[in-house]
C-alpha positions in Angstrom: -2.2 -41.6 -2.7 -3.3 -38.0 -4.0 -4.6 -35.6 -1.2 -6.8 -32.9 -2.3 -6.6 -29.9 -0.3 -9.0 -26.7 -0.5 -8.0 -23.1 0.7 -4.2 -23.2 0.0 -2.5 -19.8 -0.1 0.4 -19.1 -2.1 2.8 -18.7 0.8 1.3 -21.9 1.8 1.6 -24.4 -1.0 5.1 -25.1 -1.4 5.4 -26.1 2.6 2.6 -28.4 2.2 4.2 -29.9 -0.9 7.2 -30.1 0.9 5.6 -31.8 4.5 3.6 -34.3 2.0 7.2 -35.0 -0.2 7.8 -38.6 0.1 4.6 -39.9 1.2 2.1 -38.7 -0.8 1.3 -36.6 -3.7 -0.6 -33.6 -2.7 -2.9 -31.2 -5.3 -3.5 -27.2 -4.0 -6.3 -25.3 -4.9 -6.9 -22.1 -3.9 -10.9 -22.7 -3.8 -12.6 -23.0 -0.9 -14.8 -26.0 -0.3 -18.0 -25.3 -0.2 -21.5 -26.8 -2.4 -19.8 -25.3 -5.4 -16.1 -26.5 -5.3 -17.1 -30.2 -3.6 -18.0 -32.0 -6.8 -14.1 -31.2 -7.5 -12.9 -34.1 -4.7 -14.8 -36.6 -6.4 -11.9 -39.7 -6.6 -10.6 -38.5 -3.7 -10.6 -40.3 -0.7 -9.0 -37.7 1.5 -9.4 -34.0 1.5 -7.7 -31.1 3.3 -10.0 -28.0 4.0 -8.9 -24.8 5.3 -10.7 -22.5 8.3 -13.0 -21.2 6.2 -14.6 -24.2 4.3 -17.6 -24.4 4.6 -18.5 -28.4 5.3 -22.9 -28.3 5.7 -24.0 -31.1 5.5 -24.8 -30.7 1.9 -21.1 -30.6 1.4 -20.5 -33.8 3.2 -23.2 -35.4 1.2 -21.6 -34.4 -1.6 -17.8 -35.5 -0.7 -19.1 -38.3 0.9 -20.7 -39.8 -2.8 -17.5 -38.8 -4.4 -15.6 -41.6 -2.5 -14.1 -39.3 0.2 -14.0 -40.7 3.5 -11.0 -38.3 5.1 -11.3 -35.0 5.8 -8.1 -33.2 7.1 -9.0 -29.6 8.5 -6.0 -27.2 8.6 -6.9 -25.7 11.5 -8.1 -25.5 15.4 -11.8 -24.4 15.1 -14.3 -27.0 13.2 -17.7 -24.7 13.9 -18.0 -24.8 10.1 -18.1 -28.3 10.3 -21.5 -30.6 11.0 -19.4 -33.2 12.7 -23.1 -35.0 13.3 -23.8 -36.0 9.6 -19.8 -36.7 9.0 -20.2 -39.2 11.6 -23.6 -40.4 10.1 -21.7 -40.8 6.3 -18.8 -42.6 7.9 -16.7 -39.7 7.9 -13.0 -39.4 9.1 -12.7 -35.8 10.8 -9.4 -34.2 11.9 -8.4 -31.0 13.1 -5.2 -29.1 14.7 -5.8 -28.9 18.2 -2.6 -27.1 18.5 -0.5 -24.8 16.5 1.8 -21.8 18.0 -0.1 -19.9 20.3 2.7 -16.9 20.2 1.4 -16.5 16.4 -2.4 -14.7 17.8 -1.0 -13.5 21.1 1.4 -11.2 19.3 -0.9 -10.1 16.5 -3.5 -9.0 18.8 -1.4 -7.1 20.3 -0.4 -5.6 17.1 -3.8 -4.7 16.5 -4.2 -3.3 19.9 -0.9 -0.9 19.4 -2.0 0.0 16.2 -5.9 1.3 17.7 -4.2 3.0 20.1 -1.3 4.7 18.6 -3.3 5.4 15.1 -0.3 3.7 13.3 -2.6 2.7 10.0 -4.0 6.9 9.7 -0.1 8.0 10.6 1.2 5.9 8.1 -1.2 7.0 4.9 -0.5 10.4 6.6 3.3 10.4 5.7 2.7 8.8 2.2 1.1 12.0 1.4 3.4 13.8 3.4 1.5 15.1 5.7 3.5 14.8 9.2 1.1 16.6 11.3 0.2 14.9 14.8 -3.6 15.7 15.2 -5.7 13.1 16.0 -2.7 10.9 16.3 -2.9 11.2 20.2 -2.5 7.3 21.9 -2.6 6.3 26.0 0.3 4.5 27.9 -0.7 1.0 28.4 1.4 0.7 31.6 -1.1 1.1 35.1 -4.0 0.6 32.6 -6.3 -2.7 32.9 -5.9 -5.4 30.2 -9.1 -7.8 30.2 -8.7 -11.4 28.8 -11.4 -13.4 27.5 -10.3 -16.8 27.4 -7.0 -17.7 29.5 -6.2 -20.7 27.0 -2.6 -21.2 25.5 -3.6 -17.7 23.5 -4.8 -15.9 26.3 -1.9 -16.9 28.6 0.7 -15.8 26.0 -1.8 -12.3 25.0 -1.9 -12.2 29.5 2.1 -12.6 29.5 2.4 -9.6 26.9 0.1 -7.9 28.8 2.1 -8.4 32.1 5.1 -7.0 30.2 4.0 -4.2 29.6 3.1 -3.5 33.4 -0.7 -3.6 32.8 -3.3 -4.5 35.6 -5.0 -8.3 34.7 -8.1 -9.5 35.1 -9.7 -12.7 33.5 -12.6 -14.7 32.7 -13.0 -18.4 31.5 -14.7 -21.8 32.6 -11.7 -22.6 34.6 -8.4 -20.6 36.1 -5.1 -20.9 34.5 -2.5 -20.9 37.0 -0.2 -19.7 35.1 -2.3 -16.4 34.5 -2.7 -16.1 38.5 0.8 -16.4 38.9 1.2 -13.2 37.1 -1.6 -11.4 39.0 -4.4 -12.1 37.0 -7.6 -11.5 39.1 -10.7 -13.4 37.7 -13.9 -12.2 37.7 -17.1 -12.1 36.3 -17.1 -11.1 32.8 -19.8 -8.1 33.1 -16.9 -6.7 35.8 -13.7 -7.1 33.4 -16.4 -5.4 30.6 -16.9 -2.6 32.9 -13.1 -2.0 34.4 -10.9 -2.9 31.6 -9.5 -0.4 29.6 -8.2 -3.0 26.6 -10.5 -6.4 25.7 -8.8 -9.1 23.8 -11.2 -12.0 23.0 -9.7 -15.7 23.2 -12.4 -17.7 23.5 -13.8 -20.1 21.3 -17.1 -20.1 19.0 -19.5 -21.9 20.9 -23.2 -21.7 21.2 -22.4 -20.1 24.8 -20.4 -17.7 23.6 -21.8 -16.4 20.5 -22.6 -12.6 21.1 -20.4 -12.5 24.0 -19.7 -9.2 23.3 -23.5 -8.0 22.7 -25.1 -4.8 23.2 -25.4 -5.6 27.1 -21.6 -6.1 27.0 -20.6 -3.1 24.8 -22.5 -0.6 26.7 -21.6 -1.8 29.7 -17.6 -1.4 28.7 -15.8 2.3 29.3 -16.8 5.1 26.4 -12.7 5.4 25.8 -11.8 1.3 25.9 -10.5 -0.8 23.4 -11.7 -3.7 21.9 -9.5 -6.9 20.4 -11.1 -9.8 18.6 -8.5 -12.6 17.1 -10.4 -15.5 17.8 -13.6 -15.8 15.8 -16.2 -12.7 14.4 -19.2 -14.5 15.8 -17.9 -13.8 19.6 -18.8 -10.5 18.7 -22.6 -8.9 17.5 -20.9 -6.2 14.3 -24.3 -4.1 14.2 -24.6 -3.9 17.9 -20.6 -2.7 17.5 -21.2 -0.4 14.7 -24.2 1.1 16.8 -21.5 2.1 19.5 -18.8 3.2 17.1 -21.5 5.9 15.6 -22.4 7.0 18.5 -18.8 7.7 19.5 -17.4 5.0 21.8 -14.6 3.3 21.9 -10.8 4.7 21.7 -10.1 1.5 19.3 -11.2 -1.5 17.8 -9.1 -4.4 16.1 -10.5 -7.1 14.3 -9.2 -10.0 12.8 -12.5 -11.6 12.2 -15.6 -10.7 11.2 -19.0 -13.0 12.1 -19.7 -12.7 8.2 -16.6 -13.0 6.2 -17.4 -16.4 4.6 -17.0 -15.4 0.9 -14.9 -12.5 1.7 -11.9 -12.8 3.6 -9.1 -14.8 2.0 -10.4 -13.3 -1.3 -9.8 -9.9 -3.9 -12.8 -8.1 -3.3 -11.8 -4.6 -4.7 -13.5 -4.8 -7.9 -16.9 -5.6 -6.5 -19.5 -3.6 -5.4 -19.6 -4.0 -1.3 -22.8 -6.1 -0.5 -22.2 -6.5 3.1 -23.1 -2.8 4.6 -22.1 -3.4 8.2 -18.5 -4.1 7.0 -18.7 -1.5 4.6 -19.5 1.0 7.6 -17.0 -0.7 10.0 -14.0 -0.2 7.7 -14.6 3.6 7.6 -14.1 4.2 11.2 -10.5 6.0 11.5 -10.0 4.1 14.9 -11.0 0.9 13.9 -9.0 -1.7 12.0 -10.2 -4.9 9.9 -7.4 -7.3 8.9 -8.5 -10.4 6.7 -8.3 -13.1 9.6 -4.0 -13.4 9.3 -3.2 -14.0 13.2 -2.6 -17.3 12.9 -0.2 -16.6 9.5 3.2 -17.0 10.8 5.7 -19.6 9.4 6.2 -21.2 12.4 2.7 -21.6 13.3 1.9 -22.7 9.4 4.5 -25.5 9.2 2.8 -26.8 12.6 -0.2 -26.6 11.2 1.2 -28.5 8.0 2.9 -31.2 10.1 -0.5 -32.0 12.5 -2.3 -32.1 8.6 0.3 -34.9 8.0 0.0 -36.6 11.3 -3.7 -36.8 11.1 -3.3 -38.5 7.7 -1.2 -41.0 8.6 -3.2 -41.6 11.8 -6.3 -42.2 9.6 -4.3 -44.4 7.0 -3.0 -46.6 10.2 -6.8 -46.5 11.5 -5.7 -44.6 14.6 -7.4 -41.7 16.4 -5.5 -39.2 18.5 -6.1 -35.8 20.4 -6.8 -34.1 17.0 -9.1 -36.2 16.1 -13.1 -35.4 15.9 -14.9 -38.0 14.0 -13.0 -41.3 14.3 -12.7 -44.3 11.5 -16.5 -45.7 11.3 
């Protein structure tokens, strides 16, 4: 059989070929799915789709009258996904419920050292040569307060980093992780970690409960000097209540690896087009903030699990099993 998959990177093709080898042939595009690219899977009774597909229900229609009955997400999050009308059209939905969670702990907290120590302005600094130290000026993290939103697998390995580094913990989610107590996480309410934590890392899901988590309430509420760390996913966080702040002066740092709008931008070259999106536009000229184009997860190690769960699911669905990854079983 002759898998489909949308959304496959360059670094990323010749693993998938590899995982696939054997058992089935497997053709890469570097498309997205979406209403445009969905006529393209027609013949193809399973497709792989990458975290930012787009799967409306339009889409499904469409992949649905093609003869696709599979779909094979590469990746943990399915909010782009109408799982409601995949079930309706019969529909076979999987997802990675698990990849390495080391891969977003350790990126956020390479966003979070490069906010606070100005790393990105030092380094176009010394490619001009200029090796002045102005404006350059960071904070020790040690004795300072780390805030995690989300005490998941991410959260626990961002809280463990964070615990390293001899950092005060406090924590909100649904429910307590003990291993995040065991290192002297306190939880509280989150309106308390927004107003006493000096760094913010989001881990939470994209859920109708936590989109705008971080709103205007919540940023005015946080310290005028704290920093702010989003790896999980840009609707968590309202971008023109954030630029609002970041104008007004607040905020020793802000790292994002998402953005609640980059559908149609991240993953693709966008420097010869004129910038339609003004919020990001005036986000990425902030000195102290940095946009990266949603990479945390982009480790090889977390990619090959990623790769190997894609397989799994497929040969689950060709056996007519379900398992932990699955959203949308075999009608």
């Amino acid at each position: 059989m002759e898998i489909l998959a949308f959304g496959v990177t360059a670094d990323e093709k010749p693993l998938l070929e590899r995982a696939f080898a054997g058992q089935h042939e497997v053709r890469c595009l570097d498309v997205f799915l979406s209403e445009d690219t969905a006529p393209i899977a027609a013949g193809y009774e399973i497709v792989s789709s990458s975290v930012n597909a787009d799967l409306n229900g339009r889409v499904l229609r469409t992949l649905a009258a093609g003869g696709t009955k599979m779909i094979a997400q590469r990746s943990t999050g399915f909010n782009n996904i109408d799982l409601e009308i995949a079930g309706q059209l019969g529909l076979t939905v999987g997802r990675v419920s698990y990849y390495s969670p080391y891969s977003v702990a350790e990126f956020a907290w390479t966003l979070a050292m490069a906010v606070n120590r100005r790393i990105v302005r030092a380094s176009n600094r010394t490619r001009d040569f200029d090796f002045r130290l102005n404006g350059l000026m960071g904070r020790d993290l040690r004795g300072r307060t780390a805030g995690v939103l989300g005490t998941g697998k991410i959260g626990e390995a961002f809280t463990r980093i964070a615990h390293g580094f001899g950092m005060n913990l406090l924590g909100w989610d649904v429910a307590q992780n003990p291993a995040c107590v065991d290192l002297g996480m306190k939880y509280v309410e989150k309106e308390e970690l927004f107003a006493a934590a000096d760094l913010i890392s989001l881990h939470v899901p994209l859920l109708d409960s936590t989109h705008h988590i971080i709103d205007s309430a919540a940023l005015r509420t946080m310290k005028d000097d704290a920093m702010l760390v989003n790896t999980s996913r840009g609707g968590l966080v309202d971008t023109d209540a954030l630029v609002s702040e970041l104008r007004a002066g607040r905020f020793s740092g802000v790292g994002l690896d998402v953005y609640e709008a980059e559908a149609g931008v991240f993953f693709l070259d966008k420097s010869l087009d004129a910038v339609e999106d003004d919020t990001l536009a005036r986000l990425v000229t902030f000195p102290h903030v940095v946009v990266t184009s949603h990479q945390a997860y982009y480790t090889r190690d977390a990619v090959e699990q990623i790769i190997a769960t894609t397989v799994s699911n497929v040969t689950d669905y060709l056996a007519g099993r379900r398992s932990e990854n699955t959203l949308v079983p075999p009608a």
